[in-house]
C-alpha positions in Angstrom: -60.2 3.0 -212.6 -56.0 3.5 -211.4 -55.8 4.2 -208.2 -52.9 5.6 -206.5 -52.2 6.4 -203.2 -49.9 9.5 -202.0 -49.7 11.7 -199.2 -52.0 14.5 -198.9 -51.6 18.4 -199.4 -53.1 21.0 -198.0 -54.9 21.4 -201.8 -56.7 18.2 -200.3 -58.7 19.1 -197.2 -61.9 20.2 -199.1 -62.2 16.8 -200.8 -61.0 15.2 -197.5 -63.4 16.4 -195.5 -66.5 16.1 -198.5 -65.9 12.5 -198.3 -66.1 12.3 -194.6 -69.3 13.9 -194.4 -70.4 12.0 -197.3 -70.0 8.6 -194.8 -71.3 10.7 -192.2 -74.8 11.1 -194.2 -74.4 6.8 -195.2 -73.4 6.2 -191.5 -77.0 7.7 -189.9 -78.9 6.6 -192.5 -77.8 2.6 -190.9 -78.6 0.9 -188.3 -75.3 2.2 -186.4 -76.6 5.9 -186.6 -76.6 5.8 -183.1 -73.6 3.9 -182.4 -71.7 7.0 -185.1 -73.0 9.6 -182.9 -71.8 8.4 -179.7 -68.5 7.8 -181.6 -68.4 11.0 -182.2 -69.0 12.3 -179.4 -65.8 10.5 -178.2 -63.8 11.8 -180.1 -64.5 15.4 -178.6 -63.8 13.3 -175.5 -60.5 11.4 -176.9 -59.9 11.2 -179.8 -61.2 8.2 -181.6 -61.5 6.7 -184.9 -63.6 8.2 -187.1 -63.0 12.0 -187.3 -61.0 14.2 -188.7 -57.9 16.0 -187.4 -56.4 19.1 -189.7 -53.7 17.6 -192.1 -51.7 20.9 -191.2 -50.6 19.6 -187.8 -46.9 18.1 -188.5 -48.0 14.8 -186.2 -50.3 13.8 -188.7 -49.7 11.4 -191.3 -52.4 11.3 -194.0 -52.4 9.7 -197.0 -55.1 9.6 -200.3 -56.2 7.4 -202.7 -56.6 9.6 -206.1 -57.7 8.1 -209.4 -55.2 8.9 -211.3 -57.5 9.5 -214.5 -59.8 12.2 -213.0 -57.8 13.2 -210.1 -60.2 12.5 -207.5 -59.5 11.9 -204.4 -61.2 8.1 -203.6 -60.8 7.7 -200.0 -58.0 8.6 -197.3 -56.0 7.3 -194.1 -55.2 9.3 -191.3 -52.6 8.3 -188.4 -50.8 10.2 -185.5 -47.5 9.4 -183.4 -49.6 7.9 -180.2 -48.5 9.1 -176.9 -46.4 5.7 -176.6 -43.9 7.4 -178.4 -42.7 7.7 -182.0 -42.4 4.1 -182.7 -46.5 3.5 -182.1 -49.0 4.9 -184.6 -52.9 5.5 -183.8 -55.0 5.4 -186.9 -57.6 8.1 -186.6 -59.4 7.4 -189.6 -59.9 5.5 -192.9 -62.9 6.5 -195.8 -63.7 4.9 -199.3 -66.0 6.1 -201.2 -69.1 4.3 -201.6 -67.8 2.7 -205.0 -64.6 1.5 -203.8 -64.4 -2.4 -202.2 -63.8 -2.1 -198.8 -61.8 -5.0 -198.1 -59.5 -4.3 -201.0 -59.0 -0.9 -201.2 -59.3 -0.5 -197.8 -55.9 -2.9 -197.6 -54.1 -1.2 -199.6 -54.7 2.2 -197.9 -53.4 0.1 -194.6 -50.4 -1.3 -196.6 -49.5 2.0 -197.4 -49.6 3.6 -193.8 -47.7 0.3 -193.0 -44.8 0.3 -195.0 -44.7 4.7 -194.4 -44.9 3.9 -190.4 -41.2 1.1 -191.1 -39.9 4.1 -193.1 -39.8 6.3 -189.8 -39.3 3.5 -187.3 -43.1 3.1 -186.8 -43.9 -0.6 -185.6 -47.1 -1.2 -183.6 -50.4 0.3 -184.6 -53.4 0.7 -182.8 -56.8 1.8 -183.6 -60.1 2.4 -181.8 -62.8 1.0 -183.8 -67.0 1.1 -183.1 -67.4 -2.9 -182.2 -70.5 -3.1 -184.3 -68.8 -0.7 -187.0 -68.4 -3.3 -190.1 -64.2 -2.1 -190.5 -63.2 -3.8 -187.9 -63.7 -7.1 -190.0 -61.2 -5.1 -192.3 -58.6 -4.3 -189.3 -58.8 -7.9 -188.4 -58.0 -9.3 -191.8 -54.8 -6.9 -192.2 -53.2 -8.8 -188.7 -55.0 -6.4 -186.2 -56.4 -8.1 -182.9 -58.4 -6.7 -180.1 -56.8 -6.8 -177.4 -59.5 -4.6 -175.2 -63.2 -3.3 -175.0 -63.8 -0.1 -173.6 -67.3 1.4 -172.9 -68.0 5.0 -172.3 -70.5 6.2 -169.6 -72.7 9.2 -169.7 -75.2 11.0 -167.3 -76.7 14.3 -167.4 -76.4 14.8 -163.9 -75.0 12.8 -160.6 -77.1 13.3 -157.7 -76.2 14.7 -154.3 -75.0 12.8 -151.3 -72.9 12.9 -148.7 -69.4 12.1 -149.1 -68.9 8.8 -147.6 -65.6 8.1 -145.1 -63.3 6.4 -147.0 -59.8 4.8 -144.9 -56.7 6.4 -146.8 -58.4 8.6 -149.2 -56.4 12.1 -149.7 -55.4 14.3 -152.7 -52.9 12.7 -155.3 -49.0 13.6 -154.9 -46.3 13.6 -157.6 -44.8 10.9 -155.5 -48.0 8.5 -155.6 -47.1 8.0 -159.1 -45.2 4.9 -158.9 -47.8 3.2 -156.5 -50.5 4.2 -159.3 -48.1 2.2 -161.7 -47.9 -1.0 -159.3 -52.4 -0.2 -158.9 -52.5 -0.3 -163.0 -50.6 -3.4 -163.2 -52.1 -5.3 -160.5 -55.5 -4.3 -162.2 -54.7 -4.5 -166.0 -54.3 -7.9 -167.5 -50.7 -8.8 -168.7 -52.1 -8.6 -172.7 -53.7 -5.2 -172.3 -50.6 -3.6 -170.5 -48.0 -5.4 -173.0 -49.4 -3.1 -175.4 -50.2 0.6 -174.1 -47.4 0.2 -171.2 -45.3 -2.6 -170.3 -43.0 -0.6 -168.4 -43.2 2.6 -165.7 -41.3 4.6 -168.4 -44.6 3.7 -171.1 -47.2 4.4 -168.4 -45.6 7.5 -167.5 -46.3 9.0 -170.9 -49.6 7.5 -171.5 -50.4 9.5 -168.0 -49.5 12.3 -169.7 -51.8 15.6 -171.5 -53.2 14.3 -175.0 -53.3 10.7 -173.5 -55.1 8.2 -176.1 -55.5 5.7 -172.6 -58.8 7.5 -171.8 -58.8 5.2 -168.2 -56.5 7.6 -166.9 -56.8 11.2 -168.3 -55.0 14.3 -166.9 -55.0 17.7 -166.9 -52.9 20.7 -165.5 -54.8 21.5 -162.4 -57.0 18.5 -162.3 -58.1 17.3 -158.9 -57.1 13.9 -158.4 -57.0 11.5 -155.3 -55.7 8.5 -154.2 -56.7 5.7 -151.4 -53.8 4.7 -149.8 -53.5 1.6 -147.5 -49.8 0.4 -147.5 -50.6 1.0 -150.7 -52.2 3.1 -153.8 -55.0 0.5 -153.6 -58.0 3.3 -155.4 -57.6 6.5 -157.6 -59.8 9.0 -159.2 -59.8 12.2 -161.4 -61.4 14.3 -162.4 -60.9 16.8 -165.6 -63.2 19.6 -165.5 -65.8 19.7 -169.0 -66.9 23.4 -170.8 -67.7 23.8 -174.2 -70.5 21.5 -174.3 -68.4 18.9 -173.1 -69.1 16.9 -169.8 -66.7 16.3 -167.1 -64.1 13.1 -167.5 -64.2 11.1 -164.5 -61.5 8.5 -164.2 -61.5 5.6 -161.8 -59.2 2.9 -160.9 -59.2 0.7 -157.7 -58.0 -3.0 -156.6 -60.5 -6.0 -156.8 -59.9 -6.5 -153.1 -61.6 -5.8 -150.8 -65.0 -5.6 -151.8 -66.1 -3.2 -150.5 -63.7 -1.0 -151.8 -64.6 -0.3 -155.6 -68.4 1.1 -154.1 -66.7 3.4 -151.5 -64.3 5.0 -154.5 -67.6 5.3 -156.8 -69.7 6.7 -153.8 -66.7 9.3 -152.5 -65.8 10.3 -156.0 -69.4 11.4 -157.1 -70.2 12.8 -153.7 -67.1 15.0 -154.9 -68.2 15.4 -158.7 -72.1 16.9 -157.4 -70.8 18.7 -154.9 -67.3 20.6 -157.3 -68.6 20.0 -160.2 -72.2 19.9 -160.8 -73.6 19.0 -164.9 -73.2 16.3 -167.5 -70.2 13.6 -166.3 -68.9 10.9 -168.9 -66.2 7.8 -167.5 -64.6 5.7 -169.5 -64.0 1.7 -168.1 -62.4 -1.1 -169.9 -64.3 -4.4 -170.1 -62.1 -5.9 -167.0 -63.6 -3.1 -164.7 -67.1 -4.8 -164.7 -67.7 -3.9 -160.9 -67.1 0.2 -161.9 -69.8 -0.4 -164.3 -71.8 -2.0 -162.9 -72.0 0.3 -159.8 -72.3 3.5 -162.5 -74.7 1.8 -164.2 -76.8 1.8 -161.0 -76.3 5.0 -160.5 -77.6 6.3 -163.7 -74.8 6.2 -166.0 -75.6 4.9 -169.5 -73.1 2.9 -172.0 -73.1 5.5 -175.1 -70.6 4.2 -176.9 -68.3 1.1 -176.9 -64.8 0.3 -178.9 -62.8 -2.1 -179.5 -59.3 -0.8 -178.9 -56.7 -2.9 -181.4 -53.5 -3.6 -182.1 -50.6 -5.0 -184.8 -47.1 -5.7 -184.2 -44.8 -5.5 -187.4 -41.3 -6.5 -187.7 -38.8 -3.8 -188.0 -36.8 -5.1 -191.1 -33.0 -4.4 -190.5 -29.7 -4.9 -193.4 -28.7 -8.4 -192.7 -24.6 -8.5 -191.9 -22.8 -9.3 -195.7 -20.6 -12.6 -195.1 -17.7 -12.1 -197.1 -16.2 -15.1 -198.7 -12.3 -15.9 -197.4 -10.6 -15.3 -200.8 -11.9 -11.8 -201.0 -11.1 -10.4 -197.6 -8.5 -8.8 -199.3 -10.8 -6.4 -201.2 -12.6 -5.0 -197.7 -10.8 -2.3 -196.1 -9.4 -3.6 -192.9 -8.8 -1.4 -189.9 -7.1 -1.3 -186.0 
């Protein structure tokens, strides 16, 4: 069997999406059938890894391996320019069929989306993968590390309470964004933020619509708060579900004082039953243990969790010509 790999066309899709559902079928026949579901699932959430996106939208980059013989398409790679900006890719999917090795196949569909990503500037790529899903032994062969674990929560329905008092709580201003900056920082270790924002100019697009950081989604209209003391020491919002999907809580608040993370948790679901009554999903990174922990208590349930990953290449640049003494003659000289 030649293989070949080459960008898709829109004369594509139907085979594209045939092999998807074909891995679908493999995928809850295994042991991670429920592990693919809840994967899934967060993708309608946030878009993970895993599911398709139309190969007519121009951010999409995806490319398929055909044998060139029968001129069937093998498997496929799919990538978007992140929120980060153009120079960051997020892989959204990769599929091989059944017959193909996944280790070597599987690298050179990633080689490929490499060396396309330097063509158009792209350096850093970054993937969402099940943790239990067996790629993620492929990502880590091809230079990717984790650099983060994130877990999604899930309940059918929060329960009513009274809100609690909480010192400095009040809605969200356009001004408070800075002081959220200086929150995520302070609460984000120095490897995770190196990658999705090292600087207030990277966090301020990641905080933006279409965000793949699901700790901090946003919508137009969204109600959001802060808990001010000095300082944007808490935050919460909320995006409103519909369409059979739940309502996105997100939660961020200082380590200290303790009692602070159960009096955000407490205020903002007191909030959420009261609003926004139904199905409410949260997504915390592994470094927020307290948040959930305390949702856990309060009936939340891990559904899903992914490993969020990340490689670095080196943008390869001309090196300068030296230009030997005798033949400084030849180059055009100017000024």
């Amino acid at each position: 069997m030649t293989l070949q790999v080459r960008p898709a066309q829109l004369k594509d899709l139907g085979a594209i999406e045939a092999l998807y559902r074909q891995q679908v079928r493999e995928a809850e026949r295994s042991p991670l059938k429920r592990q693919f579901a809840s994967t899934r699932l967060w993708f309608l959430l946030n878009s993970a890894f895993a599911s398709i996106i139309p190969i007519t939208s121009a951010a999409d980059h995806v490319y398929v391996m055909e044998d060139a013989k029968r001129r069937t398409i093998e498997g496929f790679i799919q990538a978007e320019t992140a929120a980060l900006g153009p120079g960051v890719w997020q892989i959204l999917n990769l599929c091989l069929t059944p017959d193909l090795d996944r280790v070597q196949d599987g690298t050179a569909l990633l080689d490929h989306l490499f060396n396309e990503g330097l063509n158009h500037g792209v350096t850093k790529f970054i993937v969402r993968v099940p943790v239990d899903d067996p790629v993620v032994d492929l990502f880590r062969a091809r230079g990717f590390t984790a650099y983060a674990t994130e877990h999604a929560l899930l309940t059918e329905s929060v329960t009513a309470r009274p809100a609690p008092t909480v010192g400095g709580w009040r809605p969200m201003r356009r001004d408070d964004e800075l002081g959220l900056y200086l929150l995520y920082v302070a609460t984000t270790p120095k490897s995770v933020a190196a990658v999705e924002a090292s600087n207030f100019a990277e966090w301020r697009r990641s905080f933006q619509p279409g965000s793949w950081s699901a700790r901090i989604p946003r919508r137009a209209g969204q109600p959001r708060f802060v808990i001010e003391r000095m300082q944007v020491v808490g935050w919460m919002s909320l995006v409103p579900g519909g369409g059979g999907r739940p309502h996105s809580l997100g939660l961020m608040a200082a380590s200290e004082p303790a009692e602070l993370w159960p009096s955000l948790v407490q205020r903002s679901l007191a909030y959420v039953a009261q609003r926004q009554p139904g199905p409410v999903w949260c997504s915390l990174r592994h470094y927020d243990e307290i948040g959930i922990q305390l949702l856990q208590r309060e009936g939340f349930e891990v559904i899903a969790s992914q490993a969020l990953m990340v490689r670095e290449l080196p943008l390869k640049v001309r090196a300068r010509m030296r230009v030997r003494i005798k033949d400084k003659r030849l180059v055009p000289q100017y000024g």
